[in-house]
N, C-alpha and C positions, 0 to 999 in steps of 0.2 A: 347833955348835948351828945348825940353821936357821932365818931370821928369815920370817916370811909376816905381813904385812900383817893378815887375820883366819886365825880357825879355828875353824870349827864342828865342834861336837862331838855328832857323830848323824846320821844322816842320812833321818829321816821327813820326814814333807808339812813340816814346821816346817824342820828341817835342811838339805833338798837346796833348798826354795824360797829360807832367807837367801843359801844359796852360791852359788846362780845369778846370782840377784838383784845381789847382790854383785860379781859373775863381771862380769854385763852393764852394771854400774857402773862399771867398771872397777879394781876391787880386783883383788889378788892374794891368793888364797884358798887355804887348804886345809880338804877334808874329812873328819872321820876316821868310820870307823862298823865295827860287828863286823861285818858281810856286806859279800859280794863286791862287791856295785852299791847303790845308796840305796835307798829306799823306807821303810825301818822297817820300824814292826809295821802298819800302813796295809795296805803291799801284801805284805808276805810273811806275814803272820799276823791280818789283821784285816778292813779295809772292802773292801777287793778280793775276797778269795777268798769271802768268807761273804757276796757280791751274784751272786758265779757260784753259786754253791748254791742261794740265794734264787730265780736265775733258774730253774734246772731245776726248782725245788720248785713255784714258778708255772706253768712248762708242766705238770707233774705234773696239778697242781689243774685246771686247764683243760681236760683231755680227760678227764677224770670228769665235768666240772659240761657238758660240751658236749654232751651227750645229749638237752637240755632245751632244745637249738637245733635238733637233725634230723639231728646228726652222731656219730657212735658211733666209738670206739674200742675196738681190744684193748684188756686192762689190760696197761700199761706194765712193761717189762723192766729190771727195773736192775741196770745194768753199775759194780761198785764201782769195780773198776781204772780203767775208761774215765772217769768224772765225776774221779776222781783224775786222771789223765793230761790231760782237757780245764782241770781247775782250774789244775793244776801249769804248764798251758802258758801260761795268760792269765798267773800271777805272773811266769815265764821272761821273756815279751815287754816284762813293764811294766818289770819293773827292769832288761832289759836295753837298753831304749831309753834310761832314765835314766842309766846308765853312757856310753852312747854320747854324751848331752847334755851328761854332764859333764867327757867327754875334750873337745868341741866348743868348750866353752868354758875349754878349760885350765886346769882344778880341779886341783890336787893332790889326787887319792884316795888315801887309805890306809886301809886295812881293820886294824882296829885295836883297843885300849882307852886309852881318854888319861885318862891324871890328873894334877889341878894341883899344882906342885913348888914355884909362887908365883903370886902374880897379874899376871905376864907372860909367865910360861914354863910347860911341858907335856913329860908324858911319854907316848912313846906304845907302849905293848906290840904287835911287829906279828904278827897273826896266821898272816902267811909264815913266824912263825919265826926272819926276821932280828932285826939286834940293837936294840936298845930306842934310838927317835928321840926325840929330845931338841928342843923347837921351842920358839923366842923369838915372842913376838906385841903386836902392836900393839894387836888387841880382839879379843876373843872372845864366839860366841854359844852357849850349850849348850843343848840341842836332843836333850834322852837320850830325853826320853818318861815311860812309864810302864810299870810289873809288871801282872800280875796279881794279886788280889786273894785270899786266901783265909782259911778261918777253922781255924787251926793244930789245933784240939781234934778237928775232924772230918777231917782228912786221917789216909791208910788208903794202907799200899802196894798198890795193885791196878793194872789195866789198863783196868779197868770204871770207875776214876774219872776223868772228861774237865774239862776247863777248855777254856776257849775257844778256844785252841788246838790241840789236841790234836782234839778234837771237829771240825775243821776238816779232817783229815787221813779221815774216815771209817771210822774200824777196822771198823765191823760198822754192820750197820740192824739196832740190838738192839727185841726183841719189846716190852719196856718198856724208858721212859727217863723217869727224873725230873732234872728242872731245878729248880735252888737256887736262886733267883734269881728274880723278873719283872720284872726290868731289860730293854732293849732288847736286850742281847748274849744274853740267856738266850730271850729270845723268838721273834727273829731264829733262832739257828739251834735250838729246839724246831719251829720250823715247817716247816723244811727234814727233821728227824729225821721227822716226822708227813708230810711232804708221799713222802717216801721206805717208808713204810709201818710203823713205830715207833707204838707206844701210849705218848703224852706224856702225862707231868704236871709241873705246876708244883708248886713251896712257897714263897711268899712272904710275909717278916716282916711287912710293912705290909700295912695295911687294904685298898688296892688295887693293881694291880698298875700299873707305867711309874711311880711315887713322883715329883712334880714335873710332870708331863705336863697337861694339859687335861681334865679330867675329863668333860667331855661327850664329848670326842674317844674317850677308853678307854673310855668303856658301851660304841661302837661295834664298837671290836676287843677286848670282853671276851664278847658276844655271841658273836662268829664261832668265837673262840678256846674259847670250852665248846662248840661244834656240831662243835669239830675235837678237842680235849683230851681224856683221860679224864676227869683233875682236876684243879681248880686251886684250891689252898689258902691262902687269904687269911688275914691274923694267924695265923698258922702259923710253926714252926719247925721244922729238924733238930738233934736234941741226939747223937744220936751214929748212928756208923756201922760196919759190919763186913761182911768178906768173908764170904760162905760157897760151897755148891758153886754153886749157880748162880744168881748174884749178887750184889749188895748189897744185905744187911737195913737198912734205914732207921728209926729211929724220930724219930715226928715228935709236935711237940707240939702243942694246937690253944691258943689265946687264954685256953681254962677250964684249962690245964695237963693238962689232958687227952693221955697221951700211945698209941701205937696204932704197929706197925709193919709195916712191908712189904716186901717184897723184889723189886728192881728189875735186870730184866739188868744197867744202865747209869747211871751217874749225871752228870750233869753241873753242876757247880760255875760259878755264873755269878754273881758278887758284887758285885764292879767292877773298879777299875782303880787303883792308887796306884802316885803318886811316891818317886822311889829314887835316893837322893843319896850313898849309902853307896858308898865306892870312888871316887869323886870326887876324893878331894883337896879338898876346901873350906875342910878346914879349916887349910891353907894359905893363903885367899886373905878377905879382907873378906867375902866371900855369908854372907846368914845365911839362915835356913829361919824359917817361920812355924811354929804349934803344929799344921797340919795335914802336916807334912813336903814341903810347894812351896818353891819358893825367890821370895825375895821381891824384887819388883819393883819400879821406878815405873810411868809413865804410856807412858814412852819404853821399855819393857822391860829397865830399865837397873836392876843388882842394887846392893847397898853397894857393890862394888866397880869405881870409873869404870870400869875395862876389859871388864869381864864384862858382857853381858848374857843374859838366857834368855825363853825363847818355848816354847810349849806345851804337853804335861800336865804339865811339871816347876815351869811358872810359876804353875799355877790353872788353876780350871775357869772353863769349861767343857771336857772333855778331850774336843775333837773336833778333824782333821783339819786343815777351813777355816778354824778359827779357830788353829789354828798357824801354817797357811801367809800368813793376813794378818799376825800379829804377827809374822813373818820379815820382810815387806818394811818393816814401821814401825822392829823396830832397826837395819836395815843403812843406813837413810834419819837414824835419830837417831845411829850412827858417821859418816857423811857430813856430819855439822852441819845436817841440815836441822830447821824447826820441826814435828816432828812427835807424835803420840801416838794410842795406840791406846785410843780415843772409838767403839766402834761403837752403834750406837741397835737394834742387832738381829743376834744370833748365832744364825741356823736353825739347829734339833733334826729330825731326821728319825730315826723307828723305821721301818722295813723290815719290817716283819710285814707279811698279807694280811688286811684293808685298812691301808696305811701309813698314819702320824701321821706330822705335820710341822708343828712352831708356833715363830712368832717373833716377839719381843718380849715386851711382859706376856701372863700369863695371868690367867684372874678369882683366881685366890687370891693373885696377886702382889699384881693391882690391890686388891685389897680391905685386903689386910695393910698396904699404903703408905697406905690411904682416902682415896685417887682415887674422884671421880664419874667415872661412866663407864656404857656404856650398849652394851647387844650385840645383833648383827645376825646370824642365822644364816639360809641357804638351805642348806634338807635338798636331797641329791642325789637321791633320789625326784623329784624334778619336775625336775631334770637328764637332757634330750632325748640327751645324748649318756653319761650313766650310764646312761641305759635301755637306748641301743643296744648297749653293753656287758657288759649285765645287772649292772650292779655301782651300785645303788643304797644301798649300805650304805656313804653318808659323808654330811659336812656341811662347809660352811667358814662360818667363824664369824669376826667382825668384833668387835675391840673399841675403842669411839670414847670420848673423852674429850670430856665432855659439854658443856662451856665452850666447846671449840675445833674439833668436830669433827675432829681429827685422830685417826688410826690412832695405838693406843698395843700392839696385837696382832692377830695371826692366828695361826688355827690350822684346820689341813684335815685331814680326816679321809677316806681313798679312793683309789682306783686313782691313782697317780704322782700322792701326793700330793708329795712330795719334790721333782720338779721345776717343781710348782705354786706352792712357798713362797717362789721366789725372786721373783714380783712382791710379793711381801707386804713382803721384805726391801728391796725398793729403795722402795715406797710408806711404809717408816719410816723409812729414813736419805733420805730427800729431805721427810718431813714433811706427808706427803701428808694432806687431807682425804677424808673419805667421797664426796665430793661429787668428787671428781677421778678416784675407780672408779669414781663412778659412772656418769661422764659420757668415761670411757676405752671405748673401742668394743673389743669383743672380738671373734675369730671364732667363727661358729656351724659345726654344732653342735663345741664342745670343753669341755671339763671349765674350761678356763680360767675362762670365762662364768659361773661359780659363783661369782668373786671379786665379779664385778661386780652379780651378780643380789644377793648378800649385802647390796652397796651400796646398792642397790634396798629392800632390803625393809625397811634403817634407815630411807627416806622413806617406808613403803608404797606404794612403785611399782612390785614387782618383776613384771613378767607371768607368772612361773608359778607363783608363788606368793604366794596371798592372804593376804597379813596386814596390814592398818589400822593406819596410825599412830599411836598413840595422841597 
């Protein structure tokens, strides 16, 4: 039996960041994961390739809407094979630099399936074939991830049915495609389907679409998204489905129970995302699961079981990326004995649709539901000098202050790269910033930045390009 110091079990943005981390701490590590190189569903099946699609779908949009600047294009030619071949290359590069990062810092990689035999030792199935490894550990961090989501009554053997996966891969730019789902995975790549020449629609259970999101933020991209969508069906539902010759008949139900069917080249399944603990071995080892099937944590991402700890969608939501890759560096710092815990004051959201949302910290339905006073500052991007130049005047970023202390308790942007906008918002809450500290932080002009600050502005009515009196 071989003994290694840790072992993580997985190897996505949570996984490969503990083992690194770890690596450059100097532990002695092993990784185990079912593919060749790390990355997860991240970069082989998730945030990577469906931002390369994103991308082309935006250049798409661009040379239709640049007519209205004095410059014309043909209509755009698409090459399925080549966007495949350009996608397939970007995932090649990412995980293959990650493999090389992690020969660099002498990981034991194994490509693999591990399950617990006990709460010190590990079996590992290798997918070479060789014979079944058997490893002793000091702690371990498990780092699986999450499934896809689906809803068993409406699945249909077909080809025409996509998941987020799959859909990712391109079979066709089918003439229609309905999307199940107005979640941000189901949104994200609808836009890419429509930006590729596809007649989209949505079905979404809830009342509006992005469920949780900022609701001033979604009027904005529910706007854009009916001037790009067929339909899009709010309190709505799919109650069943079926092949026929040329497509999938849907029937759908509306809020009055009203039901009405349709038939769709293609469907796309976009639900969510759950944890999957089955095959594990757990129950083996002290981890016990909550009633939503995560595995339960402390502060220090440490399970019932001193050895074990877990990080990322398998721990809790929020099931995103950076917030796996922080709680990676907080357990291999609470294995090292240091006083740490994962305390953040703000975990950015960003949807990827055209115009992107991006919010972090409270939102008003949070603030309200906890009955926080609080008090909100928006600067519409219409008087945004550099959304004009851009012609992308369809956002806002929005300010929410806490009325006692002027401190920032949320933002939320709505607009062109809002995404990479959010992260001053993020460090103006984990350092506890006042309105008065945006306000008074000098931006450059002209950039979309200036929007944070001008927001800050219009909480005092001072903002210059935009009049609004302090009350």
């Amino acid at each position: 039996m071989t003994k290694t110091q840790l072992v993580v079990i997985g190897a996505g943005p949570g996984g490969y960041a503990a083992a690194f981390y770890a690596a450059d701490m100097g532990m002695q590590v092993t990784l185990i994961d079912k593919e060749k190189n790390p990355g997860g569903v991240c970069l082989y099946r998730g945030c990577i390739p469906s931002k390369a699609l994103l991308h082309i779908a935006k250049l798409v949009a661009e040379t239709k809407e640049s007519h209205k600047w004095g410059v014309t294009y043909e209509a755009p030619k698409i090459d399925l094979d080549k966007i495949r071949e350009w996608k397939n290359s970007i995932i090649n590069k990412q995980v293959g630099g990650l493999g090389q990062l992690s020969k660099q810092r002498k990981i034991n990689y194994i490509q693999g399936i591990a399950q617990f035999t006990s709460s010190s030792t590990l079996s590992v199935e290798r997918m070479d074939g060789g014979a079944v490894k058997e490893l002793e550990f000091d702690n371990c961090i498990i780092a699986t991830g999450s499934v896809i989501a689906t809803i068993p009554s409406l699945m249909i053997d077909s080809k025409r049915l996509l998941n987020s996966t799959s859909a990712l891969d391109l079979p066709a730019i089918p003439k229609s495609l309905l999307v199940i789902g107005g979640g941000y995975i189901g949104l994200e790549l609808g836009s890419v389907y429509h930006a590729l020449g596809s007649e989209v629609s949505v079905v979404e259970v809830a009342p509006g679409l992005l469920p949780g999101a900022d609701r001033d933020l979604v009027a904005y991209l529910d706007r854009m998204l009916k001037s790009k969508f067929k339909s899009i069906m709010l309190n709505s539902k799919v109650v069943g489905m079926k092949e026929v010759a040329d497509g999938i008949a849907v029937q759908i139900e509306d809020k009055d129970g009203k039901a009405s069917e349709m038939v769709y080249d293609y469907v796309l399944m976009s639900i969510g995302r759950k944890p999957v603990t089955a095959g594990l071995g757990l129950e083996k080892t002290k981890v016990t699961i909550t009633p939503r099937g995560f595995i339960e944590v402390s502060a220090q991402l440490q399970t019932n079981d001193a050895k074990i700890y877990a990080i990322g969608d398998i721990a809790g939501d929020p099931m995103l990326a950076h917030k796996a890759s922080h709680e990676a560096r907080v357990a291999v710092e609470a294995i090292l004995g240091h006083k740490v815990a994962f305390e953040p004051n703000a975990i950015p959201a960003v949807v990827f649709t055209d115009p992107e949302i991006a919010w972090a910290g409270l939102t008003e339905t949070q603030a309200r539901e906890r009955g926080l006073k609080y008090e909100v500052a928006k600067f519409p991007w219409a008087a945004s000098g550099r959304a004009t130049t851009l012609d992308r005047n369809d956002g806002v970023t929005k300010l929410l202050i806490d009325s006692s202390t002027q401190r920032i308790i949320g933002i939320a942007i709505c607009g062109a790269g809002a995404g990479e906008l959010i992260a001053e918002g993020v460090l103006a809450l984990e350092m506890g910033a006042t309105v008065e500290d945006l306000k008074l932080s000098i931006h450059p002009h002209p950039t979309l930045s200036e929007t944070v600050m001008e927001a800050a502005e219009v909480y005092f009515g001072q903002s210059s390009h935009f009049y609004k009196p302090k009350r």
